[in-house]
N, C-alpha and C positions, 0 to 999 in steps of 0.2 A: 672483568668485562662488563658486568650488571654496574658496574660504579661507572663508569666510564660512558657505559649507554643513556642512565641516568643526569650524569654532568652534563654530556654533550646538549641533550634534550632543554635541559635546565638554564645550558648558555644560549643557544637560539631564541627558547621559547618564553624564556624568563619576560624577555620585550613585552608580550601580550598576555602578563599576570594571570598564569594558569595555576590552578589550584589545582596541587598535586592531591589531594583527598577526595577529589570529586571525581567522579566518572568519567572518562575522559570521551566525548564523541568525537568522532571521525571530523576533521574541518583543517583549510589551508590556512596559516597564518602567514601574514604580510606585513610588514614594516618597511618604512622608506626614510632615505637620508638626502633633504636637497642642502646642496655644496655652494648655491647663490647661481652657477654656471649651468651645473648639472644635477641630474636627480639619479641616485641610485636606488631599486626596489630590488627588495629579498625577499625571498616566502619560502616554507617546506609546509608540509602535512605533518602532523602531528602524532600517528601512529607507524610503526613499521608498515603496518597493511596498506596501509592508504601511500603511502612513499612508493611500494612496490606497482601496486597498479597504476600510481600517476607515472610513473616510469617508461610503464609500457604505452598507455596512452598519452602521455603530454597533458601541459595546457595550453588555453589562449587568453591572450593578454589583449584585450580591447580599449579605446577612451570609450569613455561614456560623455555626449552631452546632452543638454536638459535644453529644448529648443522651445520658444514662446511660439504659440500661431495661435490662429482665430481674431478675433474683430476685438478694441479696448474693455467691451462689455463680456465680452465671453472668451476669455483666454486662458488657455487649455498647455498646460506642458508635456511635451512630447520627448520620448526618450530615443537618442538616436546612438548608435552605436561604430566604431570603426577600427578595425584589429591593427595594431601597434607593427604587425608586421604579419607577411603570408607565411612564414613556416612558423609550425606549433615550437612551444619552449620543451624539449626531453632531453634525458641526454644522449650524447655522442655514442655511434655503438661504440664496439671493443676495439677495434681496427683503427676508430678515427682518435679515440682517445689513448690508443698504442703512437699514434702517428704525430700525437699534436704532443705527447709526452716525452717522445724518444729523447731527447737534449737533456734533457733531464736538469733544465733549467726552473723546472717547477715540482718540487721533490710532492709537494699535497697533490699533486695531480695522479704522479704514478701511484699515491694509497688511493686515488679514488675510484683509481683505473683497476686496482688489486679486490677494493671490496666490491665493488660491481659488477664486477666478471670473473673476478679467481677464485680457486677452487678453497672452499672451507668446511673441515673436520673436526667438529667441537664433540666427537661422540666419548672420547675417549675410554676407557676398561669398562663401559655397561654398555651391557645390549638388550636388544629386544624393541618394542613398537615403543612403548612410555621413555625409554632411552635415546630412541632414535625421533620420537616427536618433541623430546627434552633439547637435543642437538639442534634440531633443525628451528625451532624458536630462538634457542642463542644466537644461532647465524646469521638470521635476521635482522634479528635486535644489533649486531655485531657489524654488520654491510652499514645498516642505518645509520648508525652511531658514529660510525668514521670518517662515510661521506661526506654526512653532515659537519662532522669538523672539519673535514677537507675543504668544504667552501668556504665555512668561517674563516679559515686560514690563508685563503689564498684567492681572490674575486675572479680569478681566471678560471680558478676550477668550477665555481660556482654559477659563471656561464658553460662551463663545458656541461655542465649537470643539469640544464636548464633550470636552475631556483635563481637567478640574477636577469635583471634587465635594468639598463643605464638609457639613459636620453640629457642629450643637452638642451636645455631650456630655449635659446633663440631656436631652437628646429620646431618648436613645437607649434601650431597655427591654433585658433578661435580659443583661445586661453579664455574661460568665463568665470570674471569676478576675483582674480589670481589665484584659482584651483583648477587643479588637471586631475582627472578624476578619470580611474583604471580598475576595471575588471579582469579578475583572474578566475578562469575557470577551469577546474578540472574536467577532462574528457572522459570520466571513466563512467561504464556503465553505471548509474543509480540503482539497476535492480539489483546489484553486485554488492554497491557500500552506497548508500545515502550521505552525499557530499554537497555541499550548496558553493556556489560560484561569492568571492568576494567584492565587496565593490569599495574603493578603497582613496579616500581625498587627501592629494598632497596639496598643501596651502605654500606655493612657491616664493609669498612675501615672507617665510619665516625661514631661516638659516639657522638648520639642528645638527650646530657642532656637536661633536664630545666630548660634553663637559664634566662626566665621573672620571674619577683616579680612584685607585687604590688609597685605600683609608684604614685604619686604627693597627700601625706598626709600631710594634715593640720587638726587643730584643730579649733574649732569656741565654745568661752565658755558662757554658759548657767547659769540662776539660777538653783543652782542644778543639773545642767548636765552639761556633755562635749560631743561637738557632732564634731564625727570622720567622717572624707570625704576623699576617694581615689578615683583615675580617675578607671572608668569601663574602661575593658578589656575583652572584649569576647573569649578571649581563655582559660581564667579561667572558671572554674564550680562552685566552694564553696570558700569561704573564712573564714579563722580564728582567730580572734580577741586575742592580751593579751593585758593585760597592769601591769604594775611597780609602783612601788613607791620611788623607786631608781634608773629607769634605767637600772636596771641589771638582775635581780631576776622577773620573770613573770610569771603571773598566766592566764589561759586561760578564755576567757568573754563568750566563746560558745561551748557548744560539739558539737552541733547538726551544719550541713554545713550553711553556712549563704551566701546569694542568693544575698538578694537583700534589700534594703531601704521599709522600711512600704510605701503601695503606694501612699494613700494621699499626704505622707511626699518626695516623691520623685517626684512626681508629683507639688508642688507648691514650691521645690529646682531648679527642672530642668524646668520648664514652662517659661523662660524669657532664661536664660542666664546664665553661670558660669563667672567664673573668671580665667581670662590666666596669670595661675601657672608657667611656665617654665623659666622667665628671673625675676620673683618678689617675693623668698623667701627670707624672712630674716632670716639670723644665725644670733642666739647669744650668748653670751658667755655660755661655759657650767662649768656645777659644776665639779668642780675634782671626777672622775670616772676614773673607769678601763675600760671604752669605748674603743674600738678599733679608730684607727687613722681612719679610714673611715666612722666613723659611724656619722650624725648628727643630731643634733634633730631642727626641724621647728616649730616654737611658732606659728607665723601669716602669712597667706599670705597678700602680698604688694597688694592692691587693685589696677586695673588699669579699662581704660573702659571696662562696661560689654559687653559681644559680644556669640553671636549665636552659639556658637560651645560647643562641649566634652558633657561628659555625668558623673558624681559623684555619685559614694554609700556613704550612710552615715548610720553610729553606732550613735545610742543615749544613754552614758554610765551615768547614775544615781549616781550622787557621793556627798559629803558634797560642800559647797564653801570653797572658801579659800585654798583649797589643790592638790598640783602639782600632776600631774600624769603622765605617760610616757604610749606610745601605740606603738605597731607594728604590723602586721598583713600578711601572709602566705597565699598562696591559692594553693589549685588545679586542676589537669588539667581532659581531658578528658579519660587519662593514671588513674589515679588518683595517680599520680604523684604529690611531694610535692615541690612548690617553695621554695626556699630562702626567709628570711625575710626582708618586706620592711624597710626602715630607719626609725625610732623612731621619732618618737614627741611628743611634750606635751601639757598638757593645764591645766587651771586652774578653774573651774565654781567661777562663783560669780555673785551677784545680780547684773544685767545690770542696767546702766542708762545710754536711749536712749540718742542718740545726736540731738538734734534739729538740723530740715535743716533751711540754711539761710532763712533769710525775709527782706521784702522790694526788693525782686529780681523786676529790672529793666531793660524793654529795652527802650535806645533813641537815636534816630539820631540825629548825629556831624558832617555829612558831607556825597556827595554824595558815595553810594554804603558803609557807614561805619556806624555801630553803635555800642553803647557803653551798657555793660550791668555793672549792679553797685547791690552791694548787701548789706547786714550785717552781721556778722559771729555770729554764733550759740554759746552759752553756752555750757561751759564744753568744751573749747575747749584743753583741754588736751588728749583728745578722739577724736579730728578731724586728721587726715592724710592729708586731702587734697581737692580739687574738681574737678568735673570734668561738663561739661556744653554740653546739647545735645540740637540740632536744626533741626528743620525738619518745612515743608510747609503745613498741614495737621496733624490732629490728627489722620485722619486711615494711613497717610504715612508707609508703612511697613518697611524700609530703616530708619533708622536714624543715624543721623552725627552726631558725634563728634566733639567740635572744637579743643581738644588738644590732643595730643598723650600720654602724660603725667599729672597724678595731678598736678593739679595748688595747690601752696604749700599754708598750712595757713598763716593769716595772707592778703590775696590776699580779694581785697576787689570788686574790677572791673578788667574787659578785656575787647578791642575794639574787634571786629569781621568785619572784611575787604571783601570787593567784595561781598557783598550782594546783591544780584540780584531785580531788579526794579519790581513794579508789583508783586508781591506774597506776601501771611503772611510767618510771618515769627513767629514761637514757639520757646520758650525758656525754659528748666530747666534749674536749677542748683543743684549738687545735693553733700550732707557734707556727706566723707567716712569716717568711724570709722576704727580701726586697723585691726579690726576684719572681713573688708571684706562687712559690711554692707556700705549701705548708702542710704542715706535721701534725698528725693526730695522738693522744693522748690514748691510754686504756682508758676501756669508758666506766662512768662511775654511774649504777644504779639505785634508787630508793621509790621504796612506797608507801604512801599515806596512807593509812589508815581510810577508810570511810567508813562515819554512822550514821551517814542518813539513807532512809531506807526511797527507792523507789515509788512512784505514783501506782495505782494500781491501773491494770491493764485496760482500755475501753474498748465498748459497742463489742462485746464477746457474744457470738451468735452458735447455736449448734442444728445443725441440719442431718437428721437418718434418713439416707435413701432406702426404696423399698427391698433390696438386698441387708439391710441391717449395717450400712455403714454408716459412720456419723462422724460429721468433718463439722471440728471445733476450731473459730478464728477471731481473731482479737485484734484492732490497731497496735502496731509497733509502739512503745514507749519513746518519748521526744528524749527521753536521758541517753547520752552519749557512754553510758558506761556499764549499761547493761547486758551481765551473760549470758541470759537467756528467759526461758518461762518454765511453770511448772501448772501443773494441769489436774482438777481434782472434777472427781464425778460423788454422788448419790443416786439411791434408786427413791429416794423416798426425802420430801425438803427439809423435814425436820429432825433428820436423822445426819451422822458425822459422814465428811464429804469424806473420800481415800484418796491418794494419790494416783494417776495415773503414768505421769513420766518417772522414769526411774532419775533420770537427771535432765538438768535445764535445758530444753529445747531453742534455740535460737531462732529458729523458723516462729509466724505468728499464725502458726496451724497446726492443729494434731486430727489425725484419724484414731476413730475407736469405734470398735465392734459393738454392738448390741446382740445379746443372746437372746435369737430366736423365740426360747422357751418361756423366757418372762412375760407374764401378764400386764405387767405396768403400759399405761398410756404415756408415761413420760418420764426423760432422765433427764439429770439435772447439772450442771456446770458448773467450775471457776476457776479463773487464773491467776496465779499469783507471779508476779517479776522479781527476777534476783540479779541485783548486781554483782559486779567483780569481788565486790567485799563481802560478798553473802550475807548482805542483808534484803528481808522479804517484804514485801510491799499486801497489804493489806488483800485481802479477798478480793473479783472483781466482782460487780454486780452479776445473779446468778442467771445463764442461759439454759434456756428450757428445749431441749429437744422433744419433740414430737413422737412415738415408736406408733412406726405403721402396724397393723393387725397382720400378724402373722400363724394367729388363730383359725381354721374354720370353724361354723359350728356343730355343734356337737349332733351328730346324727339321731333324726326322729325317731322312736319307738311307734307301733303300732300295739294299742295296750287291748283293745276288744274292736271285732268287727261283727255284724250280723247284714246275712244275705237273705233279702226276701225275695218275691216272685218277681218282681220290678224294681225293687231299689235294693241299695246298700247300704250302710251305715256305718259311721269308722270312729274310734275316738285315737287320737293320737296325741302321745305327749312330745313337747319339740323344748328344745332351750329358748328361753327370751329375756336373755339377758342387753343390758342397755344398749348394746351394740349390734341387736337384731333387729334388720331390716322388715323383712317377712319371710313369708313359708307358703310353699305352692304344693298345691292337692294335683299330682300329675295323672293320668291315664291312656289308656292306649288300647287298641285291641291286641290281642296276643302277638307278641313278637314285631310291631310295630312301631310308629313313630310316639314318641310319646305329648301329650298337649297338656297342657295348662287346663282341668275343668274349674280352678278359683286360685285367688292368692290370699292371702290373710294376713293383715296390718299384726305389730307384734301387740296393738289394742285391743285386740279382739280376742285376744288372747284370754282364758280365764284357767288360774291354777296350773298354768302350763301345759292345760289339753286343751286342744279344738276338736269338734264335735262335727263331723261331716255328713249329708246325706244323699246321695248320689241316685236319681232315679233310673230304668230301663231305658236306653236308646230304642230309634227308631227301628234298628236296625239287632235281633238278641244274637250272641256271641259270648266268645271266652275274652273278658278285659283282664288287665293288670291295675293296681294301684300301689302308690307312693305316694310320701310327704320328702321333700328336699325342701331346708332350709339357706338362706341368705344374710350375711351379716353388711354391716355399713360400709366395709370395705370389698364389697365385691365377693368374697369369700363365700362358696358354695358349702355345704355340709354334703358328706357324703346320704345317700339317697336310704328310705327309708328301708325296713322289709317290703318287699313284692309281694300283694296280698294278690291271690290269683282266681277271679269267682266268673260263675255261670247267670248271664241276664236275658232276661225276657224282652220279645219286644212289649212297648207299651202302649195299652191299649188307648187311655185317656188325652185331651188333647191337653197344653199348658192352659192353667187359669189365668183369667186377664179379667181385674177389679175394675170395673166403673165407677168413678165419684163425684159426687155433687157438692160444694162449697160455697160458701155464704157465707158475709161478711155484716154481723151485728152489731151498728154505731154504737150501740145504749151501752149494751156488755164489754163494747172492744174487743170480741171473739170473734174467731172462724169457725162457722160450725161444719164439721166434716162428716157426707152419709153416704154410707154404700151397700151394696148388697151380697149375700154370701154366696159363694160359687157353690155346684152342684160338686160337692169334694168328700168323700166320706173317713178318709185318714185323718188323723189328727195331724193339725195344722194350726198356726198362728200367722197373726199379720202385723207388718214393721212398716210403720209411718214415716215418708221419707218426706224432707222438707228443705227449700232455696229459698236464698233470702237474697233478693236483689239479683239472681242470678249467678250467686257466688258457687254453684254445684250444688250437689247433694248429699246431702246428711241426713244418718239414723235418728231421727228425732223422738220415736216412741214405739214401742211394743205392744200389741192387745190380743187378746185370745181370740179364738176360732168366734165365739157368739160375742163379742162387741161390732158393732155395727154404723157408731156414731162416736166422734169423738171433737170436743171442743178446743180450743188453740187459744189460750189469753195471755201467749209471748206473743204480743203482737206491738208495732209501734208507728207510728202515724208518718206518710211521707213516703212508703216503705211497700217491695214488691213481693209475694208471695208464692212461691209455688209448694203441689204438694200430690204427692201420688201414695197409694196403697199397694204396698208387695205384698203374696202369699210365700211363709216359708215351710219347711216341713222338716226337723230334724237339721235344722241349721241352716241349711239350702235352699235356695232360691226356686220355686216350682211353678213361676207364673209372673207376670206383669201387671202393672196396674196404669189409670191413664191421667195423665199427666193433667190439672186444672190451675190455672195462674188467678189471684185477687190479687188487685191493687187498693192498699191504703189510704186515704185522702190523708 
């Protein structure tokens, strides 16, 4: 039934070149045939769906004319419209096409009246909704399919069905420029299926007879039958078979339309391959007839290689042996409309004897990149044509090669085969063609070459570890044609022996590979090496440098000595800072509170792996906490230090705040920098901060409690200064100093 739904589709639609791979959208198609008197138009929709609703709603068939108005200087074409006739084109209900059918002088009428209206059960032994939605798609597809042949077959039904409308030319009035020009529109809602109206120009100066026939007939003779083959043609509908016994005088082999080849039989005809008819029929001499000078008749096609293309209907006519026969064959269209008859041929049935394929087929290598295949020629070789020799690298290979273009004529015993490629098998038939188009395969003969030459090495091999520890290694594909796959090596160190990672050649140009968490390495190291079929290894590739994210944190602070005085604290803590240490943050909190940042400390500031903290009294005395948590370059927290847990006073004293005076000495080139000591009785020092052009600030010098002046001879001409005095006390910051800018001429 899907063959048949298919065909039919194929014969209407074939007219307006539908590309059966494309997606099919919903739309009417339209074709017309003017006769010089009359014009005949045909059209269907192109899905079952859209057939079904144009059913129920109809079309209208309108002219279209294209009317000039306005003044010579402004002239405007106007589209004016006028329906061909007041009732819509659908078809006939059931009753009327019961009634216009009953004579049963139009047999395509009562199937069209059957798929239209009768009852159809395609469910057969499965049930359930996917069975019964399986059925009811058939059905469809099945109404659609028949119909539509039903009109191709017969132009009455095809007005019964409304897809036909006819008009004879003297009826038609304001003919412009010898085109009549007709819109077909479907009535069906658009919010339903998206369908556009056609608009569709017959050119009534051209008379489009049918001028195809049936083309490339040959005969293939049988015990007891002759079996007729012509190339399919999807613009035909039906075809009609005669045949002769002179040549002349024909009798018809089928009343009934004839479609298509028995399907098994067409199916295990066309499943491989035909044979390219077009440069390889043989004439032969014909018998004295009153044949027309054009007419000729084809015995056998010339066998060449088989090849994937065209598609053949075949008759299988039941005849004695021994005795000529003559065929021709006529088809019609979706007009149903009669071709022309194709050219005649003939054939003879008689009892076949098969031709043995050669034996002893060999292949052996004579030198590099050649070898020789050597065979024995088959019995009965009056029945041989010739051979032909296929090779390919693989038995699923889908491609297969040819080596000659032509039969190698009998008599041929061997042929060398040249530039055989190194490294691959290599498959041989041979295969003995009979006249008749057949032929016979050989066992096949295998060899393979050697290959030494090794592969290229793999390029632009990249490796990438994500921060879960995986790491995706990739490399371009090798251009060699005969490569089995890749092999994969790692190191943790670049001047150490790479190891294997694939156990065997990966064919993919990617491998994943774990990184072990617990390794310290900042980097692993790659390379791929390519093996062809012959296992031979293609050099290192250049090496890929994986990156290993830090799945370290650092190493948690110690608190090595603390001392609690009346208003401060003091802490010395030792932290890791190693090259991958960010910094280290001095946290606090009041008891059981939020914790803050009172400093953070660069991993510079660092001395001997202790920093030295001093924390004075808040405004506020209470029970604090303290901690050191460290920070590494990847984000990575260290776990937090011990909880030193102490008792502070408020404090009595306000923050110190340095006043400074600066001056700028041409003769020297110095700044000279003076300030005064704050009323501070703790031991304390002062750190000279210094901007240069306003690049920030920077620790630029340290001086003790009793310096009071300090000179500056980094100094450079052009060039902006600033510079302030902090108080520190035990590391920590205990006060401000104020900010004074010199500019340098």
């Amino acid at each position: 039934m899907k063959k048949l739904s298919k065909y039919v589709l194929l014969v209407f639609l074939c007219i307006f070149t539908i590309n059966a791979q494309d997606k099919i959208e919903p739309e009417i198609k339209v074709t017309a045939r003017n006769y010089g008197d009359s014009v005949v138009v045909r059209w269907a929709p192109n899905t079952p769906t859209l057939w079904l609703l144009c059913n129920k709603y109809g079309y209208k068939i309108e002219r279209v004319f294209y009317d000039v108005i306005g003044t010579e200087d402004d002239e405007k074409t106007v589209e004016r419209t006028v329906p061909v006739r007041d009732a819509i084109f659908k078809p006939l209900t059931k009753e009327q096409m019961i009634e216009r059918y009953k004579d049963e002088k139009h047999p395509q009428g009562m199937v069209a009246t059957e798929f239209l209206y009768g009852e159809i059960d395609l469910r057969g032994d499965e049930v359930g909704p996917i069975a019964d939605l399986k059925a009811k798609e058939d059905e469809q597809n099945m109404r659609f399919a028949y119909t539509l042949l039903a009109a191709d077959l017969d132009p009455d039904v095809a007005d019964a069905i409304g897809l036909r409308y006819s008009f004879k030319i003297r009826d038609m009035k304001d003919i412009q420029d010898s085109v009549i020009t007709l819109r077909i529109t479907p009535l069906v809602d658009t919010s339903i299926m998206a369908v556009s109206p056609v608009t569709y120009h017959i050119d009534i100066s051209f008379i489009n007879k049918l001028y195809l026939k049936p083309s490339r007939l040959y005969t293939e003779s049988g015990d007891g039958h002759i079996k007729l083959n012509w190339l399919r043609d999807n613009y035909f509908t039906a075809y009609y078979i005669e045949r002769s016994t002179d040549s002349i005088n024909f009798t018809p082999l089928n009343t009934k339309p004839y479609f298509y080849s028995d399907e098994k039989e067409e199916a295990s005809d066309n499943a491989d391959y035909d044979y390219d008819m077009d440069s390889n029929s043989v004439k032969t001499d014909l018998p004295e007839t009153d044949l027309a000078d054009s007419t000729q008749i084809i015995h056998y096609p010339k066998a060449t290689r088989p090849r994937f293309t065209e598609s053949y209907i075949s008759y299988i006519d039941t005849v004695p042996n021994g005795k000529k026969y003559y065929y021709r064959v006529y088809a019609t269209d979706a007009f149903n409309d009669r071709s022309d008859y194709s050219e005649i041929v003939s054939g003879v049935a008689e009892k076949e004897i098969a031709l043995d394929p050669p034996s002893d087929f060999k292949a052996i290598k004579i030198g590099p990149n050649k070898v020789k295949l050597t065979w024995k020629e088959p019995e009965h070789k009056d029945k041989l044509q010739g051979y032909f020799i296929s090779h390919q690298h693989t038995f699923a290979q889908e491609h297969i090669d040819f080596l000659t273009e032509e039969l190698l004529p009998p008599g041929t015993k061997e042929f060398i085969h040249d530039n055989v490629k190194e490294g691959l098998y290599n498959i041989y038939f041979i295969y003995a063609v009979d006249f008749s188009g057949k032929y016979f395969p050989s066992k096949v003969a295998t060899l393979y070459l050697n290959d030494t030459i090794a592969p290229l090495p793999p390029k632009n091999v990249s490796a990438v570890v994500d921060s879960s520890g995986l790491c995706a290694i990739t490399w371009d594909h090798n251009e060699e044609d005969d490569i089995e796959g890749y092999k994969v090596y790692y190191s943790m160190n670049l001047d150490h022996m790479f190891n294997q990672l694939t156990d065997v050649p990966t064919e993919m140009n990617m491998y994943l590979d774990r990184v072990d968490p617990s390794l310290l390495n900042k980097e692993i190291y790659y390379k791929v090496v390519a093996v062809d079929r012959a296992g031979n290894h293609s050099d290192y590739s250049e090496v890929a440098v994986g990156k290993i994210p830090d799945f370290h944190a650092p190493v948690k602070p110690l608190v090595e000595s603390y001392f609690v005085g009346n208003d401060e604290v003091k802490f010395t803590f030792i932290v890791d800072n190693g090259a991958d240490i960010k910094k280290h943050y001095f946290l606090k909190r009041k008891e059981n509170a939020k914790w803050d940042t009172v400093r953070t400390i660069t991993s510079a500031e660092v001395e001997n792996f202790r920093i030295n903290l001093v924390d004075t009294a808040t405004s506020e005395a209470g029970i604090y906490e303290y901690c050191m948590q460290s920070e590494d370059a990847s984000g990575l927290f260290s776990s937090p230090s011990q909880v030193v847990t102490v008792k502070l006073n408020e404090r009595n004293n306000t923050e110190l705040f340095i006043k400074l005076e600066a001056k700028y000495n041409s003769k020297d080139k110095k700044v000279n920098l003076k300030w005064k000591k704050p009323n501070f009785s703790k031991d304390f020092h002062y750190v000279i901060y210094k901007s240069t052009n306003n690049d920030g600030w920077n620790m630029y010098e340290s001086v003790d409690k009793e310096t009071l002046e300090y000179n500056d001879s980094q100094i450079n001409e052009s060039t902006n200064y600033k510079y302030k005095i902090v108080p520190y006390r035990m590391g920590a910051k205990i006060g401000n100093g104020e900010e004074v800018t010199i500019s340098i001429p």
